[in-house]
Backbone as CSV, one residue per row, in Angstrom:
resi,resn,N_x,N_y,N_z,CA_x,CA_y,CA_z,C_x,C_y,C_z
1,UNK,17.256,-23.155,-73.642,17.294,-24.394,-74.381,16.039,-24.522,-75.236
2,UNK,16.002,-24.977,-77.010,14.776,-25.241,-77.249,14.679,-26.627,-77.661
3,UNK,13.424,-26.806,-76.730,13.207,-28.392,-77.043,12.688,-28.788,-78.095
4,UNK,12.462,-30.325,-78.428,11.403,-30.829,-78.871,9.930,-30.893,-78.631
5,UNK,9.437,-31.148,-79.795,7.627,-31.602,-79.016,8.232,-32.715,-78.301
6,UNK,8.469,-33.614,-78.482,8.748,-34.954,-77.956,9.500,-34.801,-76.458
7,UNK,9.989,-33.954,-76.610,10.353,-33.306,-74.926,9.475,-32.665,-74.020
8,UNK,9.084,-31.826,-74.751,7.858,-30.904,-74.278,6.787,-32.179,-73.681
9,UNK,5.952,-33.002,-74.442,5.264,-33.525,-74.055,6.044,-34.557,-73.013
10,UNK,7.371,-35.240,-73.054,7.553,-35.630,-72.068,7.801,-34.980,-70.543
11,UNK,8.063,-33.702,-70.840,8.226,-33.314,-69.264,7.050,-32.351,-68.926
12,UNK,6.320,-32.006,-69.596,4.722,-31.166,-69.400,3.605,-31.821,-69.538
13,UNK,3.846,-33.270,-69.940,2.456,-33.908,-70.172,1.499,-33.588,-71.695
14,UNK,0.704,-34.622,-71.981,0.410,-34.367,-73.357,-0.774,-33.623,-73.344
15,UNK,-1.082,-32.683,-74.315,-2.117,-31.812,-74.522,-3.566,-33.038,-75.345
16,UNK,-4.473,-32.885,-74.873,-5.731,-33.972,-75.448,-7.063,-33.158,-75.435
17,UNK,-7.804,-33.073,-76.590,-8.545,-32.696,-76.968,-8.987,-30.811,-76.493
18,UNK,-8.356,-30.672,-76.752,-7.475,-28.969,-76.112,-7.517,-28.832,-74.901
19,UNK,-7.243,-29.127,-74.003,-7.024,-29.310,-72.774,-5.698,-30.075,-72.176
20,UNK,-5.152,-28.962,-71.116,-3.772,-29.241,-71.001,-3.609,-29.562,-69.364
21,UNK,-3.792,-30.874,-69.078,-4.061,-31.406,-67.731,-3.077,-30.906,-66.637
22,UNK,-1.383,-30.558,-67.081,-0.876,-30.339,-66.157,-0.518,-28.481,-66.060
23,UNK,-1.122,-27.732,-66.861,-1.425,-26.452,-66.833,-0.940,-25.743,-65.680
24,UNK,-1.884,-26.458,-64.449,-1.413,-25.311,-63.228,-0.480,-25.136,-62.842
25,UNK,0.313,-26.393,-62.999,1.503,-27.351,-62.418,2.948,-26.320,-63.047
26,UNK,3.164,-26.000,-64.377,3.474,-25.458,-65.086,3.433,-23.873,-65.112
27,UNK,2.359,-23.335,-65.128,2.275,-22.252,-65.297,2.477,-21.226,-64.097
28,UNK,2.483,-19.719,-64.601,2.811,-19.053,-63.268,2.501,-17.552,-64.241
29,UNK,2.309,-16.850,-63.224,2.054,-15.076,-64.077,3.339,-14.729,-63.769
30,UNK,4.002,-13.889,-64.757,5.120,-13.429,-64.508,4.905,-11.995,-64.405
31,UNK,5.701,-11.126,-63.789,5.488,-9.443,-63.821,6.087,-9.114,-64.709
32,UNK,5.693,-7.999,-65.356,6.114,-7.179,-66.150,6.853,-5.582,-65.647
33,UNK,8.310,-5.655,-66.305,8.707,-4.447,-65.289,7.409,-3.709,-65.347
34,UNK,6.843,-2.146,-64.900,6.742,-1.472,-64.504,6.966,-0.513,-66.137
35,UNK,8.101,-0.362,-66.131,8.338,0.780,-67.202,8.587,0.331,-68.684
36,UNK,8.284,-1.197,-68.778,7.795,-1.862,-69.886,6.519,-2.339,-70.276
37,UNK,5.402,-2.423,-69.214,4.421,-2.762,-69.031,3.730,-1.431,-69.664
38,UNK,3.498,-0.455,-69.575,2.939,1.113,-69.693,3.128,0.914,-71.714
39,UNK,4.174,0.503,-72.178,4.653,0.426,-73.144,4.158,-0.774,-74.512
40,UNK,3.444,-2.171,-73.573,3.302,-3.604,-74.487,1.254,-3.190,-73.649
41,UNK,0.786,-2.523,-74.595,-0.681,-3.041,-74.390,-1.221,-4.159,-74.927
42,UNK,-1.864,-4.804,-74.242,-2.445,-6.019,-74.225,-3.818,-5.774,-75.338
43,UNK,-3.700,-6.610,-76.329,-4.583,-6.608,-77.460,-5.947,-7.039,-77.067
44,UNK,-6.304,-7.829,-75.848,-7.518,-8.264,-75.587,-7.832,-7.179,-74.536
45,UNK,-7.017,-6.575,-73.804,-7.615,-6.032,-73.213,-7.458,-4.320,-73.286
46,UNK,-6.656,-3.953,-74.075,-6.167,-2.312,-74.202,-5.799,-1.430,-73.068
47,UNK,-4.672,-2.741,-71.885,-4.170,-2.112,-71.143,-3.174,-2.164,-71.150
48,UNK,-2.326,-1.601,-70.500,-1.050,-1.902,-70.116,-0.728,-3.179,-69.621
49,UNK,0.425,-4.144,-69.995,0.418,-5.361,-69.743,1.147,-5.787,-68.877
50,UNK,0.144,-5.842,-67.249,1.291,-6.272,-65.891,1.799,-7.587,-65.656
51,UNK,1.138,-8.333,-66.185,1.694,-9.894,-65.924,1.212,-10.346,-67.274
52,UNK,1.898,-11.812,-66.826,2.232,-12.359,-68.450,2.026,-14.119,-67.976
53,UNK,0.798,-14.817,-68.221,0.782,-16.071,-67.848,1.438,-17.053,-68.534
54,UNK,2.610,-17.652,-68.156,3.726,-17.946,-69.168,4.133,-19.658,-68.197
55,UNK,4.760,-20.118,-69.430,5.338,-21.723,-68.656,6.289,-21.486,-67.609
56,UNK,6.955,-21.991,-66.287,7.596,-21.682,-65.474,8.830,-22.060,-66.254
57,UNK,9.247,-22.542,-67.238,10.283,-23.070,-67.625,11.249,-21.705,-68.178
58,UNK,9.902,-20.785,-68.766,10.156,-20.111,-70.162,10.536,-18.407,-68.840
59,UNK,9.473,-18.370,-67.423,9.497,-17.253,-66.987,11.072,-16.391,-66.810
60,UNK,12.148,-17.519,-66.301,12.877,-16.403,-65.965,14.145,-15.727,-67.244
61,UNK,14.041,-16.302,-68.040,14.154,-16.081,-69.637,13.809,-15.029,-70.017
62,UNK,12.541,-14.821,-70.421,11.646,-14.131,-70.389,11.947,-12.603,-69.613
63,UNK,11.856,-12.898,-68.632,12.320,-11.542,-67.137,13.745,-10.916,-67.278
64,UNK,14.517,-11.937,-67.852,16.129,-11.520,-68.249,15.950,-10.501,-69.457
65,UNK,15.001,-10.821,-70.512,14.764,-10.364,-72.072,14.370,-8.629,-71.476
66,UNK,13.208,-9.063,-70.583,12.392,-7.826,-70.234,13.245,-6.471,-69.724
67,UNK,14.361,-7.209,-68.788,15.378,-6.014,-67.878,16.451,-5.672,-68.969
68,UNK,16.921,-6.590,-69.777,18.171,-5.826,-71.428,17.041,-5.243,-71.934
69,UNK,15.537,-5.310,-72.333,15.159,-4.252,-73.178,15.141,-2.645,-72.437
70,UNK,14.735,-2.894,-71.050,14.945,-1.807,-70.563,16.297,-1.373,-70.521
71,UNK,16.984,-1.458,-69.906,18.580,-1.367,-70.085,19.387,-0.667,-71.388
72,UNK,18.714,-1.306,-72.744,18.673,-0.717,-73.695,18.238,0.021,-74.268
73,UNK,17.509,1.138,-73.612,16.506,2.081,-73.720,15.602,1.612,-74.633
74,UNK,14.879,0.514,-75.354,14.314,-0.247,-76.293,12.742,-0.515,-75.623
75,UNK,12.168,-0.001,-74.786,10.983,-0.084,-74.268,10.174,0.051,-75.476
76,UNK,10.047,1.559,-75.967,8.934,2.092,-76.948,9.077,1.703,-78.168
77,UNK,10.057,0.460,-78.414,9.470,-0.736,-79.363,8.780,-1.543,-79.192
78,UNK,8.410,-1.673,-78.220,7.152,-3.124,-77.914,6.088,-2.287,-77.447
79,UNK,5.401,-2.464,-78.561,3.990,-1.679,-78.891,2.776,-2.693,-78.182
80,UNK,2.678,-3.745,-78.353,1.633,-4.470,-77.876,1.854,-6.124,-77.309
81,UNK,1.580,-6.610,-76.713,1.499,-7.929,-75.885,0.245,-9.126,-76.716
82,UNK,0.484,-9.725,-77.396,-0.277,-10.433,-78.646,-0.722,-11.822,-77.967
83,UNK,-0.589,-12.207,-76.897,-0.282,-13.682,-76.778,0.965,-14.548,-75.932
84,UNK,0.363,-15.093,-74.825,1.029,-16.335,-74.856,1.060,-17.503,-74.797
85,UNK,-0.211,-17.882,-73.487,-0.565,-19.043,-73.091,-2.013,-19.558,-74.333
86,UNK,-1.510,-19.999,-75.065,-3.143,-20.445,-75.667,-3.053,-22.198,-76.403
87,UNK,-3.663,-23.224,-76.030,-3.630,-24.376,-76.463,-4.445,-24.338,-77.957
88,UNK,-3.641,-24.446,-78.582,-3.949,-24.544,-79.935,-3.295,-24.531,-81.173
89,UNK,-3.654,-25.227,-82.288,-2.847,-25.594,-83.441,-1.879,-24.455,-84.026
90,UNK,-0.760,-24.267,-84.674,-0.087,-23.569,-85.373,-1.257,-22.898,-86.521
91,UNK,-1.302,-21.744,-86.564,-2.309,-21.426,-87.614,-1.627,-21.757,-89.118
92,UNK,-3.555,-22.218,-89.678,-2.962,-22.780,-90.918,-2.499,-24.309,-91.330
93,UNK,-2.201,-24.575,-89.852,-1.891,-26.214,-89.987,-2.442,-27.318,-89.273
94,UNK,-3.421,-27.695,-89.240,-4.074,-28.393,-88.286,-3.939,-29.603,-88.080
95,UNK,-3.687,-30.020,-86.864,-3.413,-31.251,-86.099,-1.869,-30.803,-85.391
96,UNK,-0.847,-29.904,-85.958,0.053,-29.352,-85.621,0.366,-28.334,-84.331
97,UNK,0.765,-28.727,-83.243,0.593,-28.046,-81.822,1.279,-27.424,-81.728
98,UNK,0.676,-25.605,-81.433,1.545,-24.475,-81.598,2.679,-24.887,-80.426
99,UNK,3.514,-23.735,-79.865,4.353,-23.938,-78.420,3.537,-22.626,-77.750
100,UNK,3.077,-22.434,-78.461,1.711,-21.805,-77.159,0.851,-22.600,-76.851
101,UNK,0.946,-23.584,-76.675,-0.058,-24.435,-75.904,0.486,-24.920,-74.388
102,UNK,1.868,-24.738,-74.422,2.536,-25.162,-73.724,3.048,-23.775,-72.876
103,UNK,2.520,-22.936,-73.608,3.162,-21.258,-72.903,4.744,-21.136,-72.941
104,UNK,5.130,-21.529,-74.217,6.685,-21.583,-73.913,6.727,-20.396,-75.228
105,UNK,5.933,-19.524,-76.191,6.295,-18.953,-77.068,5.688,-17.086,-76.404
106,UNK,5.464,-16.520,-77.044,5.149,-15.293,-76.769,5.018,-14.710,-78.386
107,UNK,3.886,-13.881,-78.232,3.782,-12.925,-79.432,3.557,-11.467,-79.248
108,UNK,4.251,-10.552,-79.624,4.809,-8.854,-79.536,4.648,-8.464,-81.101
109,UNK,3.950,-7.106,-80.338,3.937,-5.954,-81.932,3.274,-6.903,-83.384
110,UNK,2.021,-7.455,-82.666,1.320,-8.288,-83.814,0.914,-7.375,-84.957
111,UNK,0.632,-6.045,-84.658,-0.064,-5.556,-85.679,1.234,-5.255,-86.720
112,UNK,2.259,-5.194,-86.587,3.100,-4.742,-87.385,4.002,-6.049,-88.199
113,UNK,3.730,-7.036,-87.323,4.398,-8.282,-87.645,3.244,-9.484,-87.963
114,UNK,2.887,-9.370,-88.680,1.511,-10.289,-89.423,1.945,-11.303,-89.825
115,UNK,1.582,-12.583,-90.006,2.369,-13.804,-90.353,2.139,-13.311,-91.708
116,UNK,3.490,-14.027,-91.952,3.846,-13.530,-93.723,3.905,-12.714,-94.257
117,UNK,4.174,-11.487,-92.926,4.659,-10.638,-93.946,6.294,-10.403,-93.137
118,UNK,7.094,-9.799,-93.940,8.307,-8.920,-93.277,8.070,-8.149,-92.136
119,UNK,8.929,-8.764,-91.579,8.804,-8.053,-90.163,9.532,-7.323,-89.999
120,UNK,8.759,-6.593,-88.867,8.966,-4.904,-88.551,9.939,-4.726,-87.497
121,UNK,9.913,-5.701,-86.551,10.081,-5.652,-85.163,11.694,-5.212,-85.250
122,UNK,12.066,-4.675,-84.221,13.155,-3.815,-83.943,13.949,-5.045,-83.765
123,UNK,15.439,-4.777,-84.908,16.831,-6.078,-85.102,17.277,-5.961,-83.351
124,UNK,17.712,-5.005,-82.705,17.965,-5.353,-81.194,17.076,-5.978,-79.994
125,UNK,15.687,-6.388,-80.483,14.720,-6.481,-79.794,14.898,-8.318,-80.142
126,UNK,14.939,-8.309,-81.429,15.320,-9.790,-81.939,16.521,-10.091,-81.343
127,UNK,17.903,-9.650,-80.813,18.768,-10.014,-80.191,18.902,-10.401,-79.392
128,UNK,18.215,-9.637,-78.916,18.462,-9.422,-76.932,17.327,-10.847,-77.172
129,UNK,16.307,-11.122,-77.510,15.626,-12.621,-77.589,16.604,-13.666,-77.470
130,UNK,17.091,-13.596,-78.909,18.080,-14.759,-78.867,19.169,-15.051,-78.601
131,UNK,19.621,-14.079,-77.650,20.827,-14.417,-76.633,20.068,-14.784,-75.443
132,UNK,18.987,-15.018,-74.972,18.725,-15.451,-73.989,17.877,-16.817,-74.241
133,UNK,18.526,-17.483,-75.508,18.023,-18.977,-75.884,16.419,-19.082,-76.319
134,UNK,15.688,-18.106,-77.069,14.405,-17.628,-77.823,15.066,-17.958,-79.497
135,UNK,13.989,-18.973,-80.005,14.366,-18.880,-81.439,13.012,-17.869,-81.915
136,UNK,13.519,-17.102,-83.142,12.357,-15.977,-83.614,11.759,-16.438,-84.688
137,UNK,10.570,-16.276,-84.996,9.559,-16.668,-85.800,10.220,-15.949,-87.365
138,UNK,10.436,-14.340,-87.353,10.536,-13.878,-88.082,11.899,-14.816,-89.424
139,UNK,12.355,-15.822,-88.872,13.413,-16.325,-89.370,13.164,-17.611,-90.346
140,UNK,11.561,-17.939,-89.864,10.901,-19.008,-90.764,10.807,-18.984,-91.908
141,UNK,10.205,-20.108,-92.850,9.763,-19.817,-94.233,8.687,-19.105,-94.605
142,UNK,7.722,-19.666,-93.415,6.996,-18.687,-93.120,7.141,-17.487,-92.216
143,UNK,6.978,-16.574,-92.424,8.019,-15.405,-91.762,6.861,-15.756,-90.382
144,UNK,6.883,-15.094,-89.038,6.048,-15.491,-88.227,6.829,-13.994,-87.383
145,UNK,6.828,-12.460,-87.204,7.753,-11.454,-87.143,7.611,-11.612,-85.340
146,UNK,5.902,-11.453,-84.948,6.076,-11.563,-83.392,6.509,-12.800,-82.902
147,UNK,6.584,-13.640,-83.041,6.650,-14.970,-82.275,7.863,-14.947,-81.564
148,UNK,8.599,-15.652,-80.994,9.771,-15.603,-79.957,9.164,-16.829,-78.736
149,UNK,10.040,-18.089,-79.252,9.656,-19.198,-78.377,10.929,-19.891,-78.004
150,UNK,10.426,-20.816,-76.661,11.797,-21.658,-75.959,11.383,-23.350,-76.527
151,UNK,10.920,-23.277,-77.437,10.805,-24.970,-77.881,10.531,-25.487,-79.363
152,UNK,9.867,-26.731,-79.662,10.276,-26.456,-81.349,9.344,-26.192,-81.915
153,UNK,9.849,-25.875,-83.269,8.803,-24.883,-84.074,8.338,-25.905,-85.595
154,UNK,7.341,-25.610,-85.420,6.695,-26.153,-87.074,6.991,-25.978,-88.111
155,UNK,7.804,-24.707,-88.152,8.133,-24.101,-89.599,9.751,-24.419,-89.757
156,UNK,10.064,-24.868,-90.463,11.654,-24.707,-91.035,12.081,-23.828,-91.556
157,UNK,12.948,-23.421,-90.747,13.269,-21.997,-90.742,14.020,-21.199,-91.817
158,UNK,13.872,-20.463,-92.123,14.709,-19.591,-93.649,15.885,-20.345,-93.712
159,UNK,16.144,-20.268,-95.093,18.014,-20.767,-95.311,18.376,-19.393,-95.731
């Protein structure tokens, strides 16, 4: 399901002066298979990416996406792990609250998918997202190629 902000903040509590009071309450590390993890290195840290600190809303979503990419032999498209949990504005627009603040978005294969430009990211990788209720960034006006979130988005999306 993707919500509203106006939802979001009603059932997660409101984010104030970047700080997100009900955080713990919410959140949870999720695992990363095993034979997808070896595959999404983590940009801050240049490892392999075993867990994923994500909204409990968004985790088992998420875990469904992770087992069809494997399934689909589609692993050694997800090059890197960009992001998820981070409280802070939509870049570019300020006062505007990303859905990573809320850990409900995720960002993959940043280096190849740069905001604004055409994205790279593999069309079955975008599927298998949005059959499991993920709207994709790459679909905005502003193109946004990694993004893949469960709530609403700032940008109005391509016609």
């Amino acid at each position: 399901m993707i919500m509203t902000k106006e939802q979001a903040v009603a059932r997660y509590g409101a984010i104030e002066n970047g700080s997100w009071a009900n955080e713990a309450m919410w959140c949870t590390r999720l695992a990363v298979p095993a034979a997808l993890a070896r595959h999404m290195i983590n940009t801050a840290t240049g490892l392999p990416t075993e867990y994923i600190y994500v909204n409990k809303d968004m985790a088992q979503a998420l875990l469904q996406v992770f087992i069809q990419i494997l399934a689909a032999g589609l692993e050694s498209e997800l090059k890197s792990f960009d992001g998820c949990f981070h409280v802070r504005d939509v870049r570019g627009m300020p006062g505007e609250l990303s859905a990573h603040a809320y850990a409900l978005a995720i960002d993959l294969n940043a280096k190849e998918n740069a905001l604004g430009a055409i994205p790279m990211i593999c069309p079955g990788i975008v599927k298998i997202f949005q059959s499991n209720g993920f709207s994709w960034g790459g679909r905005f006006r502003r193109r946004d190629g990694m993004h893949f979130s469960r709530c609403w988005e700032s940008e109005i999306p391509a016609s």
